[in-house]
C-alpha beads as a LAMMPS data file, in Angstrom:
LAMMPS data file: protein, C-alpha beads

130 atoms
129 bonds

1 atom types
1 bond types

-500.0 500.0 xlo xhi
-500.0 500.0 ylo yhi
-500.0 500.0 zlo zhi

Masses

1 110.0

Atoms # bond

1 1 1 -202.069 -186.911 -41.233
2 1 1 -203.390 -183.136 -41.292
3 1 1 -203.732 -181.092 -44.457
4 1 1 -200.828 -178.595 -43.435
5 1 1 -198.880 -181.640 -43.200
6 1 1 -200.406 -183.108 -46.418
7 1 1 -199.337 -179.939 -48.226
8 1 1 -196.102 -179.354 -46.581
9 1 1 -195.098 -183.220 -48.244
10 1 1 -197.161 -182.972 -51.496
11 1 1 -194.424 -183.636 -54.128
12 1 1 -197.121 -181.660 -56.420
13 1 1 -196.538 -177.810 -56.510
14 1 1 -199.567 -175.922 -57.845
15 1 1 -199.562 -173.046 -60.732
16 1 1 -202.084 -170.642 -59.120
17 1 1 -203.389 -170.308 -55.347
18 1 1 -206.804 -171.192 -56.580
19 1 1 -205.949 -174.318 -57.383
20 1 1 -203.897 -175.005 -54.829
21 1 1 -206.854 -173.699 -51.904
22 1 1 -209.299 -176.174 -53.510
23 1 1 -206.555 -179.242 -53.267
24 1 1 -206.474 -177.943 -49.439
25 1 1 -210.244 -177.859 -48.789
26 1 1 -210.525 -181.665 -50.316
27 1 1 -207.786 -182.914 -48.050
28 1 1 -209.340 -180.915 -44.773
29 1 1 -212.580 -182.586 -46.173
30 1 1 -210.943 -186.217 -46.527
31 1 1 -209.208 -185.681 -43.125
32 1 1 -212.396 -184.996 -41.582
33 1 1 -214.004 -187.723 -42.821
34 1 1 -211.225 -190.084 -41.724
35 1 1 -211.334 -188.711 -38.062
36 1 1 -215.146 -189.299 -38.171
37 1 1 -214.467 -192.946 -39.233
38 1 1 -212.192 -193.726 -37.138
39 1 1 -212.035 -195.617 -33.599
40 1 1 -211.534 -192.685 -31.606
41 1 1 -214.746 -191.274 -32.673
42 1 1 -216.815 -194.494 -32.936
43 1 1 -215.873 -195.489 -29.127
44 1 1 -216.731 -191.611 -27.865
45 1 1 -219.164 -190.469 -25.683
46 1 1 -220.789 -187.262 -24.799
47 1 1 -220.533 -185.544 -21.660
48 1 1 -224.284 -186.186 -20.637
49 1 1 -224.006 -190.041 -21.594
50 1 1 -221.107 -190.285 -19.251
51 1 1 -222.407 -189.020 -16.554
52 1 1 -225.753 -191.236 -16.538
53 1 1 -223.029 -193.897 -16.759
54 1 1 -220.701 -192.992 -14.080
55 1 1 -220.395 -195.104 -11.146
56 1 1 -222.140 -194.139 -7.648
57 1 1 -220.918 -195.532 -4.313
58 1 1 -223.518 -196.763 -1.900
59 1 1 -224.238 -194.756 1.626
60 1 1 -220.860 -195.531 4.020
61 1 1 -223.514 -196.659 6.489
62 1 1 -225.303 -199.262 4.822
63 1 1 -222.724 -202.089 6.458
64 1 1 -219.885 -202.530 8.204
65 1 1 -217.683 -203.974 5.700
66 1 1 -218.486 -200.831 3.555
67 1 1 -217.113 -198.645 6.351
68 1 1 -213.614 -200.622 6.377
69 1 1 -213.559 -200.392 2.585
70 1 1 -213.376 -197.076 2.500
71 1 1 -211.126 -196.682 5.878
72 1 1 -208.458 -198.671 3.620
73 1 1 -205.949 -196.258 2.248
74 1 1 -206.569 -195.170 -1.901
75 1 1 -204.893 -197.584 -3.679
76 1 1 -206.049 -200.484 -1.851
77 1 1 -209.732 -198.859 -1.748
78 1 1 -209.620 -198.075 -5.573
79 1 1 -208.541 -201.855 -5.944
80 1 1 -211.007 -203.463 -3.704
81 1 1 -214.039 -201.447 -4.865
82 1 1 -213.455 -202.260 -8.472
83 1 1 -212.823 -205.740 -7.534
84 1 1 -215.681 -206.928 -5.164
85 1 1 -218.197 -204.203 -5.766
86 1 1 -217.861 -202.975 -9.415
87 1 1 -217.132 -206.339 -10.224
88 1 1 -214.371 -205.380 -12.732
89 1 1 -211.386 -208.082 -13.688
90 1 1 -208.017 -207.593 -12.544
91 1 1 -206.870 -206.543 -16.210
92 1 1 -209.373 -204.252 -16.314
93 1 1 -208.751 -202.320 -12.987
94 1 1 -204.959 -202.450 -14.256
95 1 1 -206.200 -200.002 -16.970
96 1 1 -208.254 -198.194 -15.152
97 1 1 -205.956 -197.186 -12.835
98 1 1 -202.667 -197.162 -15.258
99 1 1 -200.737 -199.973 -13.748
100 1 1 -200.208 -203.175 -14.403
101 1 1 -201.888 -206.014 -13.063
102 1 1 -199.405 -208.182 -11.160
103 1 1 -199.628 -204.414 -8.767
104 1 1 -203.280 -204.655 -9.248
105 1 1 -203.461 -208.540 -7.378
106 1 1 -200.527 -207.124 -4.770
107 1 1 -203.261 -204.469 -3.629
108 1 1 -206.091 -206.540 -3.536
109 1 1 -204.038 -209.212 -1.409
110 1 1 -202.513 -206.075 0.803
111 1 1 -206.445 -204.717 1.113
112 1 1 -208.118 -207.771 1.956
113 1 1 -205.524 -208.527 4.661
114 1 1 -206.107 -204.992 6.255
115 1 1 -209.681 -205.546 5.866
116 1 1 -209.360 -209.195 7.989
117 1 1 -207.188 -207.050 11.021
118 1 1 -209.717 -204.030 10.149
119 1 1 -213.009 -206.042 10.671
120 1 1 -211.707 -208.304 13.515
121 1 1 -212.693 -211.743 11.884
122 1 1 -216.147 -210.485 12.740
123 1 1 -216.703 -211.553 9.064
124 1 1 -216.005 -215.444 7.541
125 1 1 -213.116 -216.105 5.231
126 1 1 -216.053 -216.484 2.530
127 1 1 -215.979 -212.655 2.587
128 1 1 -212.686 -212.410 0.951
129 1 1 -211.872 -215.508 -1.134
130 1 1 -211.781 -214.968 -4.939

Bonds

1 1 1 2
2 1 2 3
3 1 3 4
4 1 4 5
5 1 5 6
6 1 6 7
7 1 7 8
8 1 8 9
9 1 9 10
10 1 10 11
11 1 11 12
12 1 12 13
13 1 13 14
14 1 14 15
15 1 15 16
16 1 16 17
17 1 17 18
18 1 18 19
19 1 19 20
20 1 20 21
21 1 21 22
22 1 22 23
23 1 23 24
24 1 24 25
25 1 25 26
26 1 26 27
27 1 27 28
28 1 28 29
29 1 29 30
30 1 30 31
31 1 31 32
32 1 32 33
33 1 33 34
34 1 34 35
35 1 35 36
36 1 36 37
37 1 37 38
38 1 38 39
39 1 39 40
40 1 40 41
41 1 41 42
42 1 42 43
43 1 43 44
44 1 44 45
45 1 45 46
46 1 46 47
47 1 47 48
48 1 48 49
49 1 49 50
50 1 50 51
51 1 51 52
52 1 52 53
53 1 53 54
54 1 54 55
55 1 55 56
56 1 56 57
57 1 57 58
58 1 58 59
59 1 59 60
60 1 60 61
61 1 61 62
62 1 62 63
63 1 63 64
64 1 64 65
65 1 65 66
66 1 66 67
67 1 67 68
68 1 68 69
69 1 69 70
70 1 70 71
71 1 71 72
72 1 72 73
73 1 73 74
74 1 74 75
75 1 75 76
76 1 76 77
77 1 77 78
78 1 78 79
79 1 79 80
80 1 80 81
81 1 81 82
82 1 82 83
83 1 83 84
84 1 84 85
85 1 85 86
86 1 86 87
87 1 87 88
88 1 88 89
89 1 89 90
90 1 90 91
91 1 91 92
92 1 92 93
93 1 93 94
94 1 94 95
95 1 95 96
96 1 96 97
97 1 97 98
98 1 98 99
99 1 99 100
100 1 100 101
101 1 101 102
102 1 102 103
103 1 103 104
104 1 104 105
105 1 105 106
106 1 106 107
107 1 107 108
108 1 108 109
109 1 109 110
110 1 110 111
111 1 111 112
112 1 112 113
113 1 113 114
114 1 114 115
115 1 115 116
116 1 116 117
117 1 117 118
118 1 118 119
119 1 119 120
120 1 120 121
121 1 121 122
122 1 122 123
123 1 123 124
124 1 124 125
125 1 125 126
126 1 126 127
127 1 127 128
128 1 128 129
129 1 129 130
């Protein structure tokens, strides 16, 4: 809860403004310390750490299968790239991408059938299976 809200529902009404300004800055000070503590900050990172972090996708040319990957239309591409190459679960692509999973497996099954017509059967079914 903020101070202003703190204040506004304080059942405690204060004499003078100086005492009242000091029972502000300790609650801004308290509320500070509670952000700091809490998950949102703990699980944070800066700007500079998530970028070293972020993901890169390889060279379209390295192979053939990359080529269709990336042919496939977005949702099916965002799917199968987290799947196969980023090696993420199903669960966690669902959150990724702000679905939920059962439309998660429905892409992966749509993409890796457009990758079979895609690729010709120039690849084995060991390419796909889970």
């Amino acid at each position: 809860m903020s101070a202003s809200l703190k204040l506004l529902t304080c059942p405690e009404r204060f004499p003078d403004p100086e005492r009242r300004r000091a029972w502000v800055l300790r609650v801004t000070i308290n509320c500070c310390k509670d952000l700091k503590k809490s998950a949102w900050a703990r699980k944070r990172v800066s700007l500079e750490a998530a970028a070293d972090a972020a993901v890169t996708m390889p060279e379209a040319g390295e192979s053939p299968v990359l080529e269709a990957v990336l042919a496939l239309p977005e949702k099916y591409r965002q799917a199968v790239y987290l799947r196969y190459y980023e090696e993420y679960g199903v669960d966690e692509i669902a959150a990724l991408l702000g679905c939920r999973p059962a439309q998660v497996s429905t892409w992966l099954y749509r993409g890796k059938a457009k990758l079979r017509t895609m690729l010709g059967g120039s690849y084995g079914q060991e390419c796909f299976s889970d």
